[in-house]
C-alpha positions in Angstrom: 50.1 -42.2 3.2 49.9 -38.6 2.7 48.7 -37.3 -0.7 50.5 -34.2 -2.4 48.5 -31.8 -2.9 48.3 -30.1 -6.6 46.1 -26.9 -7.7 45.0 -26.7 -11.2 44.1 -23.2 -12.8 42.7 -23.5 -16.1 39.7 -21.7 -17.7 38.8 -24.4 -19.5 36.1 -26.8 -17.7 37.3 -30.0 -19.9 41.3 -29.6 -18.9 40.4 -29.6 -14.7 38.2 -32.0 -15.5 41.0 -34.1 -17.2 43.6 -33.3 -14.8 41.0 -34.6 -11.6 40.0 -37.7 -13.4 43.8 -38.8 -14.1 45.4 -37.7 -10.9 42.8 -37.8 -8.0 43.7 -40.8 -6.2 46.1 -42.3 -3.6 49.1 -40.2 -4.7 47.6 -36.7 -5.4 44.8 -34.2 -3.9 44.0 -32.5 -6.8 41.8 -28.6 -6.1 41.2 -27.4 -9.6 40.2 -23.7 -10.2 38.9 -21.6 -12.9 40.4 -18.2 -12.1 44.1 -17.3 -11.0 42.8 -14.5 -8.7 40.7 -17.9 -7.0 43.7 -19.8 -6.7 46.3 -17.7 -5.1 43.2 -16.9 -2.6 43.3 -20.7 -1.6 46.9 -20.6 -1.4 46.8 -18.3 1.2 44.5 -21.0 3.2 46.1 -23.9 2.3 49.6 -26.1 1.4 49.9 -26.9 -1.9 52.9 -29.2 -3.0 52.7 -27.8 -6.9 50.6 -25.5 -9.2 50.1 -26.2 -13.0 48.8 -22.8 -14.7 47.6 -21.9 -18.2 48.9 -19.7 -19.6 46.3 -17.6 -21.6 43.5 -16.6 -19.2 41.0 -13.9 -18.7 41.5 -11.7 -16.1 45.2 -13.0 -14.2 46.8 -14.7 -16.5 49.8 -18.0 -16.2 52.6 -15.4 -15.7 51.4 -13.0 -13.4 50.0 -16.0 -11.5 54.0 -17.4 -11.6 55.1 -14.3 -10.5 52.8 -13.9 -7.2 53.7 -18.1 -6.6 57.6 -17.5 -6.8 57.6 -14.1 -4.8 55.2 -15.9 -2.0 55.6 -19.4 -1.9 59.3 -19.7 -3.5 59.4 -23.5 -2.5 56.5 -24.6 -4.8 56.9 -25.7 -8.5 54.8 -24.6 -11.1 54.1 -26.0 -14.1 52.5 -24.2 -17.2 50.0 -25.4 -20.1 50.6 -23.7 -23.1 48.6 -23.7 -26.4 49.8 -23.9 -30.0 51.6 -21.4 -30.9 52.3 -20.0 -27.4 55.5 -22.7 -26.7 57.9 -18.9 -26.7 55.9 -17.6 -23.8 56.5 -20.9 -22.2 59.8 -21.0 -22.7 60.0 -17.4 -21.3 58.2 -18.7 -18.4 60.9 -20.8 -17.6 63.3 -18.4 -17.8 61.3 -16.6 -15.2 60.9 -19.7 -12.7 58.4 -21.7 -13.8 59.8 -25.9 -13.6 58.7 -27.0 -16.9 55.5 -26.7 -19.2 53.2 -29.1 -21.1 51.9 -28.3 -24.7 48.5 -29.3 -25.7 46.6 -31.1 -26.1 47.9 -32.7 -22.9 49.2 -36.5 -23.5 48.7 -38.3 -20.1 52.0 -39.9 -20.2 54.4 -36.3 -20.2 51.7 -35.5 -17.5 52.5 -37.9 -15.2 56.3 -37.7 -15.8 56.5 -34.1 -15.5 54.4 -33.6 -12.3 56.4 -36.8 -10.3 59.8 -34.9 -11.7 58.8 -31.8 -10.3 57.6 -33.3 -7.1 60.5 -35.0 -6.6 62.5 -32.1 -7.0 60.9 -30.5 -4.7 60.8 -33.5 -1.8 65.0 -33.4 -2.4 65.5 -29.9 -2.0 62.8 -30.2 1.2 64.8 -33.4 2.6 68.0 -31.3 1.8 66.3 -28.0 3.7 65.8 -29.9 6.9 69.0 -32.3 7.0 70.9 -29.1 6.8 68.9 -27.8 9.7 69.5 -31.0 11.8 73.3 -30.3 11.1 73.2 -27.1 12.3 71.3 -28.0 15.2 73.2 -30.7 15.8 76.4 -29.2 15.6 76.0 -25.5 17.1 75.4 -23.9 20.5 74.0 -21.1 19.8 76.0 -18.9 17.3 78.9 -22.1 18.3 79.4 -23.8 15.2 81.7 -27.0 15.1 81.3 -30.9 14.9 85.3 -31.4 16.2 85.9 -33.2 19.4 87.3 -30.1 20.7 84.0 -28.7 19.8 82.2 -30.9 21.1 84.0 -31.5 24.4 83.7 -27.4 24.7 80.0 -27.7 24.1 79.8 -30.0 26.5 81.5 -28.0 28.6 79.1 -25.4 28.3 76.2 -27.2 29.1 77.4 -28.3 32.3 79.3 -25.0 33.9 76.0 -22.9 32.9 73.4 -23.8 35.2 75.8 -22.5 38.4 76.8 -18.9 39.1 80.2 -19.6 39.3 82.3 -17.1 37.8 83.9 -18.6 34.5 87.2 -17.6 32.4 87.4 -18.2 29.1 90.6 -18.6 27.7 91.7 -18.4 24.0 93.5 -16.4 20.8 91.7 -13.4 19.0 89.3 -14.5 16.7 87.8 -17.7 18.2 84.6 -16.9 19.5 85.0 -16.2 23.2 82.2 -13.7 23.3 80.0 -16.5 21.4 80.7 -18.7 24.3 79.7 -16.1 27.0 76.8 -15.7 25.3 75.9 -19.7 25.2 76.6 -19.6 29.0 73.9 -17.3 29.8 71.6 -18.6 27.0 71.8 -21.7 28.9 71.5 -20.6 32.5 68.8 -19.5 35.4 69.8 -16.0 34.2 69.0 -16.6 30.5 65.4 -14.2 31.0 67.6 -11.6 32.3 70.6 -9.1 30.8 73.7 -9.9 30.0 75.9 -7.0 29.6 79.3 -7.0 27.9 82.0 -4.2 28.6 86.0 -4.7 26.9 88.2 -3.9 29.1 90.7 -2.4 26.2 88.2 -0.2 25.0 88.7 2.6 27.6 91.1 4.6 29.4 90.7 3.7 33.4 88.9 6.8 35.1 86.6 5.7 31.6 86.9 2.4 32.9 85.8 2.8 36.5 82.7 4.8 35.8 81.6 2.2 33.1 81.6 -0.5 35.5 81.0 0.8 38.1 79.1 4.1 37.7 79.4 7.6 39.2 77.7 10.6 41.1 77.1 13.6 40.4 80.1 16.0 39.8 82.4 13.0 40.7 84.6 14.7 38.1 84.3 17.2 35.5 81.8 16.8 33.1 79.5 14.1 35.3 76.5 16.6 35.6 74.6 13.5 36.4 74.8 10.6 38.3 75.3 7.3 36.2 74.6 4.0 37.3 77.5 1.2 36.0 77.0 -1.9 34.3 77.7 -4.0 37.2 74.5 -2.3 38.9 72.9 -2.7 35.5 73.7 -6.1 34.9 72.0 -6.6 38.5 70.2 -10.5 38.6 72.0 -11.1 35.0 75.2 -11.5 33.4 78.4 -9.6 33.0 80.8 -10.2 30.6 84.1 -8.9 31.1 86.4 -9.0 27.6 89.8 -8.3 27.6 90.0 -8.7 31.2 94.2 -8.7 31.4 94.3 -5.4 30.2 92.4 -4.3 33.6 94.4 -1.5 35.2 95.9 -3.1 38.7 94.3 -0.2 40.3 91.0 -1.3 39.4 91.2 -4.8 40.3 91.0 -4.6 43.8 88.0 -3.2 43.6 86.4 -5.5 40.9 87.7 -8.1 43.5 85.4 -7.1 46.2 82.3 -6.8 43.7 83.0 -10.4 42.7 83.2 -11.6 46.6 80.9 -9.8 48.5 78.5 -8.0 45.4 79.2 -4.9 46.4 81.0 -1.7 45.5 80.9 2.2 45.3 80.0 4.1 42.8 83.1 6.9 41.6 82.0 9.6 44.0 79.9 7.7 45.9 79.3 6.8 49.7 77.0 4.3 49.7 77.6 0.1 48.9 75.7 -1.2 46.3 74.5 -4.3 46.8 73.9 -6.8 43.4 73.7 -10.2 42.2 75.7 -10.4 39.1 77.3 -13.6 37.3 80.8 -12.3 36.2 82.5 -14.2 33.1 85.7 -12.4 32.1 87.8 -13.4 29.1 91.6 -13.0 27.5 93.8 -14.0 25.2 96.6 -13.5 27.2 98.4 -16.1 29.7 97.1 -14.5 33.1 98.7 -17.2 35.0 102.3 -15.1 33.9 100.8 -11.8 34.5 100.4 -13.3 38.0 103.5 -14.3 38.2 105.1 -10.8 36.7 102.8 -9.0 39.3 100.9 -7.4 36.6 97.4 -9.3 37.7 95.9 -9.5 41.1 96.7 -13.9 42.3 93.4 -13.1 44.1 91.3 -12.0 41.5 92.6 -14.4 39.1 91.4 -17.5 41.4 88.4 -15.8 42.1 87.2 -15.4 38.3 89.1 -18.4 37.2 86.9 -20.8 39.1 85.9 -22.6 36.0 88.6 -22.4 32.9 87.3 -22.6 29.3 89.7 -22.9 26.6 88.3 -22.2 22.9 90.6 -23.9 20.7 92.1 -21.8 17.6 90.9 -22.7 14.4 94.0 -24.7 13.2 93.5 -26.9 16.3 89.9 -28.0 14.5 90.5 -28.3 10.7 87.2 -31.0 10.5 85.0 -27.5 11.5 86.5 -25.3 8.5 83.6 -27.3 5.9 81.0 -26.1 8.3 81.9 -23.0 9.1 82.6 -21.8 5.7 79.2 -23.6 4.6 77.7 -21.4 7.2 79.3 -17.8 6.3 78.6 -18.3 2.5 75.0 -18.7 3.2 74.9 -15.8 5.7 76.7 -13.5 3.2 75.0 -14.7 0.3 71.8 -14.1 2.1 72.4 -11.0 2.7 74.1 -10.0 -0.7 71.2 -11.6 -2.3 73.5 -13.4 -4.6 73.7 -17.6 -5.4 76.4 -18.3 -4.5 75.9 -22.1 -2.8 79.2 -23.7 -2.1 83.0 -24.1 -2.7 84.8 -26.0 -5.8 87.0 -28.6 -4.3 90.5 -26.4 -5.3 89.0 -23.7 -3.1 87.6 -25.8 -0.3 91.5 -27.7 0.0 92.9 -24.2 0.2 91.0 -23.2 2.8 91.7 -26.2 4.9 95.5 -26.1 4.4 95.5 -22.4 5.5 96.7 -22.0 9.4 94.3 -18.7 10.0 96.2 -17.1 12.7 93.3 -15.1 13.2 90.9 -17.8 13.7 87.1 -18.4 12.5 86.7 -14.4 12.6 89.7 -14.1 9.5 87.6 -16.9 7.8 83.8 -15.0 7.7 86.1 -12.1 6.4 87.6 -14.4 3.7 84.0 -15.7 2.8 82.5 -12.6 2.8 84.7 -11.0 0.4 84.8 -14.2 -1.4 81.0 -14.3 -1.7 81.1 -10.4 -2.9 83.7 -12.1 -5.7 82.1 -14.6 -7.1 79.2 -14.1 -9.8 78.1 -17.3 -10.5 76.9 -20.6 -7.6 80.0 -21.9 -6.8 83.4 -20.0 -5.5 86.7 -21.0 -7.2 90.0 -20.7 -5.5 91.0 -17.7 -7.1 88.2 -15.3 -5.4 90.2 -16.3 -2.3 92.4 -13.7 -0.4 95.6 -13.8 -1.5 96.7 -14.4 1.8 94.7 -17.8 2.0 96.6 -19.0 -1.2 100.5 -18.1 0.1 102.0 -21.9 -0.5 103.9 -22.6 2.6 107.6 -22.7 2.5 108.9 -26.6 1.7 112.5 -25.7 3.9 112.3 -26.6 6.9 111.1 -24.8 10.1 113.5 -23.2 13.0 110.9 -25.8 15.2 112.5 -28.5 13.2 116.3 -27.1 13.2 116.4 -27.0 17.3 114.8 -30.6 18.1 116.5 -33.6 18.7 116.6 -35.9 15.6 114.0 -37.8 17.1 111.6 -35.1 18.1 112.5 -33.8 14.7 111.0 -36.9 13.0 108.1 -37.4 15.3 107.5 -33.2 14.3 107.8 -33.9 10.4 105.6 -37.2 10.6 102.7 -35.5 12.3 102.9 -32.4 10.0 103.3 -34.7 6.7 100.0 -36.9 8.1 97.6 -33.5 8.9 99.1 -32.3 5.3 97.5 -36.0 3.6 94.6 -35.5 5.4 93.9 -32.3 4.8 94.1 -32.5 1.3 92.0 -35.8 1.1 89.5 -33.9 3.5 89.7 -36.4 6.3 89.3 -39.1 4.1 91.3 -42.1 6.0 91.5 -44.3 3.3 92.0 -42.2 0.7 95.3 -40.3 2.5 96.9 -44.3 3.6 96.9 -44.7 -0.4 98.5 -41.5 -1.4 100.9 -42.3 1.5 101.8 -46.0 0.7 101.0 -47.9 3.7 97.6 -50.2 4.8 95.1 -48.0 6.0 95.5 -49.6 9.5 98.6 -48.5 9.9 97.6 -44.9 9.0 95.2 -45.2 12.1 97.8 -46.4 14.0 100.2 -43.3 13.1 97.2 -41.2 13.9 96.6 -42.5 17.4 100.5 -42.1 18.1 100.4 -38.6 17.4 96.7 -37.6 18.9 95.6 -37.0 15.4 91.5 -37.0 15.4 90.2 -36.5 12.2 86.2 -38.3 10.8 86.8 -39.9 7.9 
């Protein structure tokens, strides 16, 4: 059994002694110390689970020795001893971090009590520390966060399309995360040690374009006083990640096309073939498959960068991952902020999950972060919510509904009213088959019919 470990600073030689003789044992390790100065010297040594300070001291006294213990080691209690007639400075102490104080003369009984309190405290919020990293761990790829099964099936994914060098198209609406998953593919491949480059394809006009890929001579046109090399010859033994990659001018595609089959091309201006080794994934959130079809997108290039598909699912497509994800942001903005802000009341967490976010887990870190920069207390309410987020859905039915058949209209309005239950009972099974009216096995039923996968 491993014994906690508690420092003692008193200037009296009778309270250490006290405090050794009634807690040295099988439970504690207790290192008692005469001088403040001495014991934030042996903190910087050793671990100690909780410090217990006087108050009144020569030389450092109890609250400068809080101070230094809160701004270095922030995870470890203190406790102070306060004389008669000093029970305000404790108090004040408090206010300033310390857990709790004891008054003397010390009774051994609120010693014992107050020192297993404050140590269980601090084993909960440790326990707490490191289960929330395991969650994290557990659900995220990298900067991936989501414990769906479309998450995990594109985790999965991942894992096994990043060892190769085959190209790799990722498919999915603004917002998702398709960069994230770029990123995860080269974290996770041979090429992780080297760069990966990322250029969006939007972003520039083509003669722009060209020379940012590919690079340029000298005085291949006005203004290139000096030759440039291109990210393609950059990215050379690495990764290039090509965003946006429908809105490619057709012109240029040919020539992407040969880089991508034979690693090599011309620099604008240039004469000689470059020769490189360069992983290419490409992205869009457009059908490339029609712009095929329409003539606006090389067939050959699409097969040869579509050799593996990703599709990142939008964010109404994985309601289970809006807890998580919101847990995340709010941490990351309050962080930052340096504000303590810790969670979500349940009225703002069900808005949040009955929102659609058409623009997918990057509209939510906006709505946090504001939302964080809104709230002044620990916990956000529904109203430091965007207004957009609280917009109550029209109850009249949809044009989808009006143009079905009567039975794809009932099979429609089923599905919709069983996500609706659900997400107001966050995934709760049991709890939505109640509100509903029916046995809770017949609400799993309904939800296998309909491909509904929710943890409950």
């Amino acid at each position: 059994m491993v014994r906690e470990k508690i420092l003692i600073i008193d200037d009296e030689e009778g309270i250490r002694q006290l405090f050794v003789r009634l807690l040295h044992g099988d439970k504690y390790e207790v290192h008692p110390f005469e001088r403040g100065a001495q014991a934030l010297d042996s903190m910087q040594r050793e671990t100690y689970d909780l410090v217990i300070t006087d108050l009144r001291m020569p030389g450092m006294d109890g609250m400068e020795v809080l101070a230094r213990v809160r701004q270095e080691h922030p995870d470890v209690p203190v406790i102070v001893l306060t004389g008669h007639g000093t029970v305000e400075s404790a108090v004040e102490a408090m206010r300033k971090g310390a857990y709790d104080y004891i008054a003397k003369p010390v009774q051994t009984d609120e010693i014992e009590l107050t020192i297993e309190k404050a140590l269980r405290e601090k084993r909960l919020s440790e326990e707490n520390r490191i289960l929330k990293e395991q969650l994290t761990e557990r659900y995220s790829l990298g900067a991936l966060l989501g414990k769906s099964p479309k998450m995990n099936e594109l985790f999965t994914l991942i894992l096994q399309v990043a060892p190769s060098d085959a190209s790799v198209l990722i498919q999915g609406e603004s917002g998702t995360g398709k960069e994230l998953v770029a990123r995860a593919i080269h974290t996770h491949s041979a090429r992780s040690k080297r760069i990966l480059l990322s250029l969006n394809c939007a972003a520039l006009p083509e003669t722009l374009l060209e020379s940012e890929l590919f690079g340029h001579e000298k005085g291949a046109f006005t203004g290139a006083v000096t030759a440039k090399k291109g990210l393609m010859e950059v990215a050379d033994g690495g990764t290039l990640y090509l965003d946006e990659i429908g809105e490619m001018p057709y012109s240029l595609q040919a020539k992407l096309l040969r880089a991508v089959e034979q690693g090599e091309f011309l620099r604008v201006g240039g004469q000689s073939q470059i020769h490189v080794d360069v992983r290419i994934i490409s992205s869009t959130n457009r059908n490339l498959k029609e712009m095929v079809e329409s003539g606006k997108f090389r067939e050959d290039l699409y097969y040869r960068l579509n050799i593996i598909m990703i599709h990142v699912p939008p964010l109404r497509e994985r309601n289970e991952d809006i807890p998580l994800l919101s847990e995340h942001f709010c941490g990351k903005f309050a962080g930052k902020m340096g504000k303590p802000v810790k969670g979500f009341s349940p009225a703002a967490m069900e808005a949040l999950l009955a929102y659609e976010w058409p623009g997918n887990v990057r509209q939510l870190e906006n709505v946090i972060e504001r939302a964080v920069i809104m709230t002044a207390g620990e916990t956000i309410e529904k109203a430091a919510l965007a207004a957009e987020v609280l917009v109550v859905p029209s109850a009249a039915p949809s044009e989808d509904y009006l143009h079905l058949p009567l039975k794809k209209a009932k099979e429609k309005l089923e599905r919709d009213y069983l996500l609706s239950i659900l997400k107001r009972h966050f995934g709760n099974v049991s709890l939505a088959a109640e509100e509903a009216g029916i046995h809770k096995t017949h609400f799993y039923q309904k939800l296998r019919q309909y491909g509904i996968r929710f943890e409950s």
